[in-house]
KOLRO-493491 format. One line per field, with one value per residue: residue in three letters; x, y, z of N, C-alpha, C, CB in turn; chain. Coordinates in Angstrom, 1 decimal. Glycine has a CB too. Example, Ala and Ser with C-alpha at 12.3 -4.5 7.8 and 13.67 -1.06 7.14 Angstrom:
REM KOLRO-493491
code = [ala,ser]
n_px = [13.2,12.8]
n_py = [-5.7,-2.2]
n_pz = [7.8,7.1]
ca_px = [12.3,13.7]
ca_py = [-4.5,-1.1]
ca_pz = [7.8,7.1]
c_px = [13.2,12.9]
c_py = [-3.3,0.0]
c_pz = [7.8,7.9]
cb_px = [11.3,14.1]
cb_py = [-4.5,-0.6]
cb_pz = [9.0,5.7]
unit = [A,A]
//
This chain:
REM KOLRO-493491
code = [unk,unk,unk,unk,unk,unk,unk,unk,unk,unk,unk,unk,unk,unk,unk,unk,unk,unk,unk,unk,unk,unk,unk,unk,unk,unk,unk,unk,unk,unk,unk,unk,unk,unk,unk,unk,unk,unk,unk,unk,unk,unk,unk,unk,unk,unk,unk,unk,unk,unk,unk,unk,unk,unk,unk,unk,unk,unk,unk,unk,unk,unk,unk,unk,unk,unk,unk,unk,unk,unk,unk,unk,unk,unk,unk,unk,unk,unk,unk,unk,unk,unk,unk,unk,unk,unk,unk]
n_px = [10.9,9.6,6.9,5.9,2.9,3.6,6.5,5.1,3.1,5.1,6.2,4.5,3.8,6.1,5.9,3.7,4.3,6.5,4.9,2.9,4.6,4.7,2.9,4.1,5.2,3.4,2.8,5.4,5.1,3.1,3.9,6.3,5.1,3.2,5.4,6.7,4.4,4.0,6.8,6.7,4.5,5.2,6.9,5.6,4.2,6.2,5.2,3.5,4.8,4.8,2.1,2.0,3.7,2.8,0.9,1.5,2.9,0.7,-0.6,1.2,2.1,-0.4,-0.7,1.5,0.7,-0.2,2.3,3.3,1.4,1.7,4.3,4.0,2.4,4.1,6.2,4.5,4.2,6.6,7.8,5.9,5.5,3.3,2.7,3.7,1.4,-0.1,1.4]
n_py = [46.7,47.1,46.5,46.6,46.4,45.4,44.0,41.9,40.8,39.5,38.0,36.0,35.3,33.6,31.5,30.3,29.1,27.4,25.7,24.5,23.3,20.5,19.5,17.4,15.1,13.2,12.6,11.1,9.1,7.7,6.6,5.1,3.0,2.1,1.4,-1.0,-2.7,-3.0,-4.3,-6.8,-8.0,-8.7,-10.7,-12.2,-13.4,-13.5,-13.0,-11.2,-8.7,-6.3,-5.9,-5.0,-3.0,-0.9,0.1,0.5,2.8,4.8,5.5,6.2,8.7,9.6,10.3,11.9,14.4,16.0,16.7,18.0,20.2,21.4,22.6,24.1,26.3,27.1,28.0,30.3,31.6,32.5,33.5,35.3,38.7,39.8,42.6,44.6,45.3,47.2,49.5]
n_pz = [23.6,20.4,18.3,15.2,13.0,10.4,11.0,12.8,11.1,9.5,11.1,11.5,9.2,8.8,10.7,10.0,7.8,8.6,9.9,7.8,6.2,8.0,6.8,5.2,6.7,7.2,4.0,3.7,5.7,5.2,2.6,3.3,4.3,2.5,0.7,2.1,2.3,-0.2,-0.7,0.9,-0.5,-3.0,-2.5,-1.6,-3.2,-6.4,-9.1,-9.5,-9.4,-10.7,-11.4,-8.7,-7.9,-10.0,-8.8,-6.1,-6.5,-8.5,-6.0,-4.4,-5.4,-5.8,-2.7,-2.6,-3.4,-1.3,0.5,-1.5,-1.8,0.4,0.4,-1.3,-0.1,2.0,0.2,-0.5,1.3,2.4,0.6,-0.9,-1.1,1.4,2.5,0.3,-1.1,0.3,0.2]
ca_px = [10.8,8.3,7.0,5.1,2.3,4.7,6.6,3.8,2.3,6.3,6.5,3.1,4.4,7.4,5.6,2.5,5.3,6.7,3.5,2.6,5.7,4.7,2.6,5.1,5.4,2.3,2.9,6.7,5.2,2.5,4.7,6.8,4.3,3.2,6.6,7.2,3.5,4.4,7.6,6.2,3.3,6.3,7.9,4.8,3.9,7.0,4.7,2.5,5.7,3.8,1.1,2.0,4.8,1.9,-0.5,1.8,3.5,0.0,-1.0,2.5,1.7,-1.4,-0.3,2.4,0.2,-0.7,3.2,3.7,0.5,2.1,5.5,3.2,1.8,5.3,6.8,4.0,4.2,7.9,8.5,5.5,4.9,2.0,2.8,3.9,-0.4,-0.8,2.0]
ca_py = [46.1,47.6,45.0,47.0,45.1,44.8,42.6,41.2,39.9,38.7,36.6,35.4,34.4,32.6,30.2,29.5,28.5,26.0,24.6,24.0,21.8,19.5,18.7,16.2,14.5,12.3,11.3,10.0,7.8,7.0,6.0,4.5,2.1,1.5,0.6,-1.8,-3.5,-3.3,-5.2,-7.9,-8.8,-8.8,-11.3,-13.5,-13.2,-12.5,-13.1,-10.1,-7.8,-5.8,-5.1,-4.3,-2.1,0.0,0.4,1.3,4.2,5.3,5.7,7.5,9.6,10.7,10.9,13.0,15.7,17.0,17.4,19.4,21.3,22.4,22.6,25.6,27.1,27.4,29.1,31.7,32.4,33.2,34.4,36.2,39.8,40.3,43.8,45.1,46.0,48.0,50.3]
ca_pz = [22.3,20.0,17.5,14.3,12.0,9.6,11.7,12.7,9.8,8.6,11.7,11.4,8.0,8.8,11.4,9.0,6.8,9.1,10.7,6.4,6.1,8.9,6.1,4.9,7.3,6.6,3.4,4.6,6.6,4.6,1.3,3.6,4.9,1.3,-0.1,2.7,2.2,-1.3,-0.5,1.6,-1.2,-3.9,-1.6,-1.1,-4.7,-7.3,-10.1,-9.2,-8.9,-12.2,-10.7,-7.4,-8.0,-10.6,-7.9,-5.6,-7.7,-8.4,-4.2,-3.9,-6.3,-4.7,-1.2,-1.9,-3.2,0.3,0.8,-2.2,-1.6,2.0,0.1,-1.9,0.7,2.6,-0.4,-0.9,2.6,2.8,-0.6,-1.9,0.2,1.7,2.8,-0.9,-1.6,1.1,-0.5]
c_px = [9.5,8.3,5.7,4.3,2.9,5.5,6.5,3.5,3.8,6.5,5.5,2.9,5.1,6.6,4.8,3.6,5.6,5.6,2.9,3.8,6.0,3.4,3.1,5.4,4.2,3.0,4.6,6.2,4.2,3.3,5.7,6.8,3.9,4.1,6.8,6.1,4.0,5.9,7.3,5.4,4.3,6.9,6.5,4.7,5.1,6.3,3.6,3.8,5.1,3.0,1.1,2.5,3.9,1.1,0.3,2.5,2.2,-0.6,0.2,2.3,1.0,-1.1,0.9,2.3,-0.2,0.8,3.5,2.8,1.1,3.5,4.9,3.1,3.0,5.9,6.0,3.9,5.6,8.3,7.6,5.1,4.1,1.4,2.9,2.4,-0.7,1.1,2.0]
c_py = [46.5,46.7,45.8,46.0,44.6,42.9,42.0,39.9,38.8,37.8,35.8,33.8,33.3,31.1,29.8,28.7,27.2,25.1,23.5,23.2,20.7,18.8,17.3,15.0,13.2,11.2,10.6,8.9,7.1,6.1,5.0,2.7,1.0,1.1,-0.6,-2.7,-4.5,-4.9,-6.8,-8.3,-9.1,-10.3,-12.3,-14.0,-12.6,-12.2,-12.0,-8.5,-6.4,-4.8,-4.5,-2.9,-0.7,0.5,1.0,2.6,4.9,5.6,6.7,8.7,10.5,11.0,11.6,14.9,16.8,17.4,18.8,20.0,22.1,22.9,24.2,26.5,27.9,28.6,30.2,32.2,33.5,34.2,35.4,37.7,40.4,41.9,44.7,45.6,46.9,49.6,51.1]
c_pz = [21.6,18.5,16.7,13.6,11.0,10.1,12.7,11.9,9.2,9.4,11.7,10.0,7.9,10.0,10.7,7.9,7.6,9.6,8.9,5.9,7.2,8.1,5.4,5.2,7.2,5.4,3.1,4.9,6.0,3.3,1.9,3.9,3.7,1.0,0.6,2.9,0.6,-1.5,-0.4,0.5,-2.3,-3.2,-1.4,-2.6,-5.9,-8.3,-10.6,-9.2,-9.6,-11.6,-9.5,-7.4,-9.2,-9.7,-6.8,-5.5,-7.6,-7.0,-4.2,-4.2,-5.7,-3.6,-1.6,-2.5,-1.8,0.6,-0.4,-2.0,-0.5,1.3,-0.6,-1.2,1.8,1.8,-0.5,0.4,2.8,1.7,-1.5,-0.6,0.2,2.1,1.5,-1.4,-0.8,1.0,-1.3]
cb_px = [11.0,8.2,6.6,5.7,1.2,6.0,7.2,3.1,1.5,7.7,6.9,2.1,5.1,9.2,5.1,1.2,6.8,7.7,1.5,2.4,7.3,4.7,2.4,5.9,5.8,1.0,2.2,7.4,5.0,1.5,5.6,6.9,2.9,2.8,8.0,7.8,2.1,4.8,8.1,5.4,1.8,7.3,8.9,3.1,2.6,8.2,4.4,1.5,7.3,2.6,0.2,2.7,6.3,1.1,-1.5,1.9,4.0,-0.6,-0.7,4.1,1.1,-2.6,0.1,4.2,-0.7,-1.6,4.3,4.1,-1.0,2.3,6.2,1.8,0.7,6.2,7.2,2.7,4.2,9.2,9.1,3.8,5.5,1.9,3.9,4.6,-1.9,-1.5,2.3]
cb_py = [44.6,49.5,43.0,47.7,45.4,46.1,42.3,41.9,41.3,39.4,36.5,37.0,35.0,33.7,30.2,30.8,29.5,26.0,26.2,25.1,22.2,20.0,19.3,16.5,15.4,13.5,11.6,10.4,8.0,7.7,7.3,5.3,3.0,2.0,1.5,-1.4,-2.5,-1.7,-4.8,-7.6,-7.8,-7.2,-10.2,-13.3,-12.2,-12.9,-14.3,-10.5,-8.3,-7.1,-5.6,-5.2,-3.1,-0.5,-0.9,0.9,3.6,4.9,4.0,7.5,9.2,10.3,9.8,12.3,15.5,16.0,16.5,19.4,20.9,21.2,21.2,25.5,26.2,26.3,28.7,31.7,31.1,32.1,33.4,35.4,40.8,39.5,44.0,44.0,45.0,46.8,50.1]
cb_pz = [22.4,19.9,18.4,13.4,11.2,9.9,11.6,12.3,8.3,8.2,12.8,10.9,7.3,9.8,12.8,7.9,6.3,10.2,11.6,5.4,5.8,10.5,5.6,5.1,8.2,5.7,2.0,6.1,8.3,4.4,0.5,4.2,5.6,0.4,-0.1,3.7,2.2,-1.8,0.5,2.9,-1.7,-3.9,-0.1,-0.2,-4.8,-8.0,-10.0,-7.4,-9.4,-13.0,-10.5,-6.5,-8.7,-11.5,-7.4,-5.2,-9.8,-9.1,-2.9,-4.5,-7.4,-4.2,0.0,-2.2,-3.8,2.0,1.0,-3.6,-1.3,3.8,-0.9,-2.1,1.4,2.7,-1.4,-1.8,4.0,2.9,-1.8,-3.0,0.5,2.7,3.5,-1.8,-1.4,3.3,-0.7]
unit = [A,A,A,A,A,A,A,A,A,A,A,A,A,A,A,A,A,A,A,A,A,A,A,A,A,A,A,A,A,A,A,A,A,A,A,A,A,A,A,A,A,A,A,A,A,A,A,A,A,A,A,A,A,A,A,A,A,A,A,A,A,A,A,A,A,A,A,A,A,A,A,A,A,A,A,A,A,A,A,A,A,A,A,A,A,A,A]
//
């Protein structure tokens, strides 16, 4: 089996792709964690529902930039070619 830099570098690609969508996996479990705090404080407090439910929208928000940043980084791995310059 003879294995060129080519592909090389394409499988090299394809695992950096998947190891960058184990990014994700974070903010799952972080949003998750929040929604279900969120819940619970909603449920001690209805009268706060307002505010809670603002604050925790804005936290989601942020945490689920690091998935779509890895969601990025996946696609320019798979889809942009790195070989095409040295052509």
């Amino acid at each position: 089996m003879n294995i060129n830099g080519q592909d090389f570098i394409l499988g090299c690609s394809a695992i950096g792709a998947g190891l960058a969508l184990i990014a994700g996996i974070g903010p799952g479990v972080g949003q998750g964690i929040a929604a279900g705090h969120a819940a619970s404080a909603v449920g001690r407090n209805p009268g706060a529902k307002s505010d809670v439910t603002s604050t925790m929208l804005l936290g989601q928000a942020v945490a689920e930039t690091t998935g779509l940043y890895g969601l990025l980084v996946a696609m320019l791995l798979l889809f942009v070619r790195p070989l095409d310059i040295y052509k």
